[in-house]
N, C-alpha and C positions, 0 to 999 in steps of 0.2 A: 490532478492527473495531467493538467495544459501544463504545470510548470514543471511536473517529475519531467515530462515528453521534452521540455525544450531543456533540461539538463544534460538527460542523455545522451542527445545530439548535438550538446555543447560539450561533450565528455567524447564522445565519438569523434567528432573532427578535429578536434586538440592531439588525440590519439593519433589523427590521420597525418594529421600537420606532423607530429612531432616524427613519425616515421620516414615520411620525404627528408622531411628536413635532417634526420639522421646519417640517413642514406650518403644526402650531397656533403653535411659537413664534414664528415668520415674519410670521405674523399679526398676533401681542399685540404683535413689535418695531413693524411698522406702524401699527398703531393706535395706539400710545403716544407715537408720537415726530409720529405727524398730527396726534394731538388736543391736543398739551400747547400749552400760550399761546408764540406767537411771542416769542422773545427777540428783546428790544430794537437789536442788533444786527445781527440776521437775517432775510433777506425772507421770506414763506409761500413762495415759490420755490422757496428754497432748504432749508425745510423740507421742501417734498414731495419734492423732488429725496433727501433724506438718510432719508425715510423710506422709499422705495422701494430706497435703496439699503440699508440694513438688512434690508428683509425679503428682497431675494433673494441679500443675504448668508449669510443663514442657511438657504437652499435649498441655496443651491450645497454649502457645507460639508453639511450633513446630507445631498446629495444624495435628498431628498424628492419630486423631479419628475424628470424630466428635464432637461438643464443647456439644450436647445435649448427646451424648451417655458417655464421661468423667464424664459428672454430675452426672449420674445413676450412673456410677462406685465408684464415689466418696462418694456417699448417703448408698452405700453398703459398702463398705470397712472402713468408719467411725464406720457403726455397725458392723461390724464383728471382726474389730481390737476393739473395744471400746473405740473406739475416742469421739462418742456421742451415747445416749440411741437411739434404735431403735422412739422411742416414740417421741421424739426433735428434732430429722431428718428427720422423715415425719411431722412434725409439722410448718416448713419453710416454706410450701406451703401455712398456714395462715398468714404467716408475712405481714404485712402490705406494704413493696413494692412490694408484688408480686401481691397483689389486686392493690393496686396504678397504678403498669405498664398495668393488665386490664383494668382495668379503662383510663388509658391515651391513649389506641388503640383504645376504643370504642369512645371514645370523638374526636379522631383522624378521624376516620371510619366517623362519622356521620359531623365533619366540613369539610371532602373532599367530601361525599356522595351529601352533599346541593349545593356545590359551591363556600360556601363563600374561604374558604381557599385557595382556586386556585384564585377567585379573589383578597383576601388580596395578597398573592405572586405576582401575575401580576402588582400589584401597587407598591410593595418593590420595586420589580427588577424592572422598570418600571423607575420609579421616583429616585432609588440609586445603583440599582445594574444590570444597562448595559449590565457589562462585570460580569466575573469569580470573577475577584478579588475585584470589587464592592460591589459584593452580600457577599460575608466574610465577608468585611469591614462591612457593614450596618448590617448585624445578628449578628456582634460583638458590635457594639455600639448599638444595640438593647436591647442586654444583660445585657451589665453594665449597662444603666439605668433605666432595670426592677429590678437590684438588690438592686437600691435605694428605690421602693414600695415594690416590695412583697420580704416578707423575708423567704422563703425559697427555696434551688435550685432545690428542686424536683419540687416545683410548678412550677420555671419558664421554665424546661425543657417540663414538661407538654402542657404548655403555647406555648411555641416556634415551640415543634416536629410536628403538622401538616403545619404550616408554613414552617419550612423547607422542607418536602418531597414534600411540592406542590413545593417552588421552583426547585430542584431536578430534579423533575417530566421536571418544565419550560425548564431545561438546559437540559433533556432525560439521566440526570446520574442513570447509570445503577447498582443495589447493589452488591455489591462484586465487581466490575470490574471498574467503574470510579474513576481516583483518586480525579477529585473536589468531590464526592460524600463522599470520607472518608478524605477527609480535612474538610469538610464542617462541620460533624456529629460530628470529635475527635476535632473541634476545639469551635464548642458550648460547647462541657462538661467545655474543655480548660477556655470559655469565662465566662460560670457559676463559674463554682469553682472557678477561681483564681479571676476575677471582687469582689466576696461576700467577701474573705481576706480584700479587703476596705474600706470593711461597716460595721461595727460593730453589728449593727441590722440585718446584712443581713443572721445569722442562729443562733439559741443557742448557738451552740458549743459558740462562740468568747464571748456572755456574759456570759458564766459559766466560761471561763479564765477569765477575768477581775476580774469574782468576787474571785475568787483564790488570782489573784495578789491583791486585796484588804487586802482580809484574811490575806493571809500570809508575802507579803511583804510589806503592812500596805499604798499600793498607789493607787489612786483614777483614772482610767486609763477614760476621760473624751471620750464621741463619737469623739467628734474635734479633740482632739490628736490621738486616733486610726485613724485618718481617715488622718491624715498629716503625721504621721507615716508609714504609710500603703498603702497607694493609691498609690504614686510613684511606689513601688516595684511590686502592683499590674498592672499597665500601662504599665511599662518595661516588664514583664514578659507577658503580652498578646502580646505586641510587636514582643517580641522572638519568642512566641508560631506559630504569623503569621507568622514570617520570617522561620522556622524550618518545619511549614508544607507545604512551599513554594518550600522548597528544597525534601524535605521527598516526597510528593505527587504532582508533577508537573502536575497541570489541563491537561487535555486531548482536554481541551472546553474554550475556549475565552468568547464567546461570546455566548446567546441563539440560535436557531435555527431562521433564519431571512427569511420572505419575501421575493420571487425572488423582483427585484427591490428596498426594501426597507433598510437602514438600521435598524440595530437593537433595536435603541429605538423607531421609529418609528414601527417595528414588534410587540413590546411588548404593543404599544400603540393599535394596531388596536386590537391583539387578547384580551386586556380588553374591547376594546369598541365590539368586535363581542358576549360579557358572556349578554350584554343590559342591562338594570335596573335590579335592582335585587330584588331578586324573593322574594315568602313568605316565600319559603322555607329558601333561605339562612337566613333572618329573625329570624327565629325560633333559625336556631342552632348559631347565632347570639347573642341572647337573654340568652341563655341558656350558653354559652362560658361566655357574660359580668357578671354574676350571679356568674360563677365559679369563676373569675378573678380577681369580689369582693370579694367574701369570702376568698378566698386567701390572697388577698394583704390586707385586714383586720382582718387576724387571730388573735393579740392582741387584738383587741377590741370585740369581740364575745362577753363576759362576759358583757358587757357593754350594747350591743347594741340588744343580744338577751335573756340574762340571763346564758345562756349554752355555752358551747365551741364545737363549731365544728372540726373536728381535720382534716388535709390535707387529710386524707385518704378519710375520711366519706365525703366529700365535689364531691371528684374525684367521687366513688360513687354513690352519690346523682347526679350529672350531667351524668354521664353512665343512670341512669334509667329514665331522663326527655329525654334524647335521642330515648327510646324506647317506652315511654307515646305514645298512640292515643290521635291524636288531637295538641300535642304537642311537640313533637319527632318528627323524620326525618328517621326514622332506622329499622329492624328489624334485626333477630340474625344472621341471612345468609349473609346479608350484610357487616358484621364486620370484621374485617381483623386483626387475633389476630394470631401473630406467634408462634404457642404452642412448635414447637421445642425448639425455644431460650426462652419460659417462664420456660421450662425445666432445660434449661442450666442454667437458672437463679437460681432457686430452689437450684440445686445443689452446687453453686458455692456460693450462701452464706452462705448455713450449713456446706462450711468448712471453710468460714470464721468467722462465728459466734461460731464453735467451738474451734477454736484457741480461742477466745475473751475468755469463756465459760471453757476453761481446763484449763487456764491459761498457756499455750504455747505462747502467745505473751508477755506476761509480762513479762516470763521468759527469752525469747530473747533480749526483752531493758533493762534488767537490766543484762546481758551479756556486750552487747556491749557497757554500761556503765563502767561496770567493767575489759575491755580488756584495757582502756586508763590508761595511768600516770595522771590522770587530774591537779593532784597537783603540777605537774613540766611544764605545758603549760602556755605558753604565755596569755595573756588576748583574742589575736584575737585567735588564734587558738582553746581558748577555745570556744568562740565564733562558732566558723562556725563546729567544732564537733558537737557542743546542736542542730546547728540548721539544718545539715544535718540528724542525729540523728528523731528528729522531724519531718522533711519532711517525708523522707525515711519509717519511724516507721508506714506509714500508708500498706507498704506490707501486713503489718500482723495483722491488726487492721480494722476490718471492719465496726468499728462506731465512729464517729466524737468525741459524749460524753466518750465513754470508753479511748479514746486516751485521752482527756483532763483531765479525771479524773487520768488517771496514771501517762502523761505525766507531767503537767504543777509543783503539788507537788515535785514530783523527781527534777526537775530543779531548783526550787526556793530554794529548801535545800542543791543542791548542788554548787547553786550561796553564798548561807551562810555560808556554811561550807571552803569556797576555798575565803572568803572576797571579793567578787564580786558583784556588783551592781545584783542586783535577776530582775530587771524592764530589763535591759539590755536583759538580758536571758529570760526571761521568755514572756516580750510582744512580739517581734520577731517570736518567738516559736510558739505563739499564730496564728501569722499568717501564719503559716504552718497547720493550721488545717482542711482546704479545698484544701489539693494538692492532692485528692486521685481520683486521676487523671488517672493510669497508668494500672487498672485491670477490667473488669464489674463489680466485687463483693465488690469494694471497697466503693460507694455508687450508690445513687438511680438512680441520672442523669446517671451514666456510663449507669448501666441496661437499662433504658428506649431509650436511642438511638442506642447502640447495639444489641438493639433486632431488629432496621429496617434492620438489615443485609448487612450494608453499609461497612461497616469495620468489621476488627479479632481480634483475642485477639490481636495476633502478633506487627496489627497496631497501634494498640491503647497501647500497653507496650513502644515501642521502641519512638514513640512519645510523650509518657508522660514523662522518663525517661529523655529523651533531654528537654523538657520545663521544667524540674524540676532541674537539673543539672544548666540548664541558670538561673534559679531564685537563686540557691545557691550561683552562684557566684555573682549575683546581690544585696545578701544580704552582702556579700565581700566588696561590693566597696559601700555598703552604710553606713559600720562599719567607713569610714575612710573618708566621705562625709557627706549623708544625716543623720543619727545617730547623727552625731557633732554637724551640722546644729541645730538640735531641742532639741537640749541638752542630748541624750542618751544617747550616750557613753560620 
């Protein structure tokens, strides 16, 4: 008990430290990067835009404030420096992932409200997920192949996140404080993003690269190939992700909470058979879920099949307000479990990343770090694993898939031409770095929407992403000099 007592007060003042010390260095990063003389290819815009986004970088990691109260700061100190119009800053709160993540909590709200979702969880973990490390496994192979129907990963986070918090719920992982609970959460984003790098359908971005490498390097990149190309790297790299959040977040919980007398699958088995037939209710939100999951998983063919296009948002939406229909719904507003602090945080945190996008401060940054290299004097591999760390990495500061591809993919292809380098080499690679944006809430939609359950921090979710992204760089290493060969790329 003498040495638990002096851990925790060695765990507490580290905390205490680390939040002073947040506070001031937040600061020093904002003053230094305000004050320094505009580089010549950079607007004051886009300076203040990069210094703002610096200092509540360094909040959110050191978590020094609170992630909702940084955001506010960050939404004023953008207009006040004039990093973005007062008018475009409060205008984020329209964006369509911030209705999106409403909408996914009400949909959320009303498949835990009925039942059904605690009974779909009871049957997962039931029938594959026993233990701790079962239920990973089976919500990880859940993932990859829903990312073979529905192509996009906000949808399938949508799709997944009340599933997950029922299971959550099953194991009594607690937010903030269980680590299966923030393995669980940063390893679905983990399983969305990097799974969709495999499938070439599985989000715009990867077809608007192909169609670049068409353009420009005049080659026809086939789904087959993308998908023989890609799939390995992406499998390895979930692989890592399990083993890394295995080490990072060591379960607290084995096993569900079991029946005196029974074991645990038998426990799991009785409380599905204690839920009994099921009801009208679950039904309803039943019906209403299979409706969303369709239109979802057939968003290309809308045109087709109703004349009009439904867009993922409008779909989300449109199933929040059958949730709340009499007669047909399940829900009223009191019911809903919408955590407005972290809708907050969200707000904030993507108007500074969309102002980076928007000053033209990220641009200016990769085309920096393009120009810090000798390129012309490196080796083939070294060039190589520059572009594609380059690429990964470049999503710090890039908070939309498309805006990356349109900057990234050209700049590569030209610099694969200009240095007599196979451009497919570099450039499909590249491509499949265009869903690692993995490491921030604001980098995209799935981050927001599972971070907003308050299972994990910035912190966790940085430090975690950085190690699964790190393992996929070097994965891409040993496949320049292997799998690359293999299929004829390099």
């Amino acid at each position: 008990m003498e040495i638990s007592s002096k851990s925790v007060k060695k765990k507490l003042s580290f905390e205490q430290w680390m939040k002073i010390a947040g506070i001031a260095v937040s600061l020093l990063v904002f003053a230094g990067i305000f004050t320094m003389p505009t580089p010549v290819q950079m607007t004051v815009q886009a300076k203040s835009s990069l210094a703002v986004f610096g200092m509540v970088f360094v909040l959110w990691v050191t978590q020094a404030v609170p992630t909702y109260a940084s955001a506010l700061v960050a939404i004023v100190m953008l207009v006040f420096t004039g990093g973005w119009t007062q008018k475009e800053a409060l205008a984020v709160l329209g964006q369509d992932v911030i209705w999106l993540m409403l909408a996914a909590f009400i949909i959320t709200s009303g498949m835990e409200k009925s039942g059904f979702a605690k009974r779909m969880a009871l049957f997962i973990v039931a029938k594959f997920g026993t233990t701790a490390r079962r239920a990973l496994i089976a919500l990880g192979v859940v993932n990859l192949l829903l990312a073979f129907v529905v192509p996009s990963t906000t949808a399938r986070a949508a799709m997944l996140l009340p599933i997950c918090l029922m299971i959550l719920q099953v194991y009594q992982a607690e937010p903030g404080k269980s680590n299966f609970g923030k393995q669980l959460m940063i390893q679905e984003i983990h399983f969305n993003n990097i799974s969709t790098s495999g499938i070439l359908t599985a989000t715009a971005g990867q077809i608007m690269a192909v169609s670049y490498i068409l353009d420009m390097a005049e080659v026809d990149v086939t789904w087959g190939q993308w998908f023989m190309a890609s799939m390995p790297i992406a499998v390895l790299t979930l692989i890592a992700s399990f083993i890394i959040g295995e080490l990072l977040f060591k379960s607290e919980v084995k096993l569900p909470p079991v029946t005196e007398g029974k074991s645990a699958s038998e426990s799991l088995k009785a409380q599905l058979k204690e839920l009994g037939p099921i009801t009208s209710t679950e039904i309803k939100a039943l019906c209403i879920f299979a409706v969303t999951v369709f239109l979802w998983a057939t968003d290309g063919y809308h045109l087709d099949l109703f004349g009009f296009q439904i867009s993922l948002v409008m779909v989300a939406i449109f199933a929040s307000a059958l949730f709340f229909l009499p007669y047909i719904g399940v829900l009223n507003w009191k019911e809903t479990k919408i955590p407005w602090d972290l809708m907050v945080f969200s707000a904030g945190a993507y108007a500074v990343g969309l102002s980076l996008d928007a000053s033209g401060a990220a641009s200016f940054l990769l085309n920096t770090v393009f120009d810090k290299f000798n390129l012309e004097a490196l080796s083939p591999f070294a060039l190589f694993m520059i572009v594609m760390f380059v690429a990964s990495f470049s999503h710090l500061v890039f908070t939309s898939k498309t805006v990356r591809v349109v900057i990234l993919l050209p700049a590569i292809i030209l610099i694969a031409n200009k240095l007599g380098v196979n451009p497919v080499l570099l450039a499909l690679p590249a491509s499949f770095t265009i869903c690692d944006s993995i490491t921030l809430p604001p980098h995209c939609k799935p981050n927001l929407i599972f971070y907003s359950t308050g299972y994990f921090s910035v912190k966790d979710q940085f430090i975690y992403g950085m190690l699964v992204l790190a393992a996929k760089w070097l994965i891409f290493g040993l496949a320049y000099f292997t799998w690359f060969r293999v299929i004829g790329l390099v």
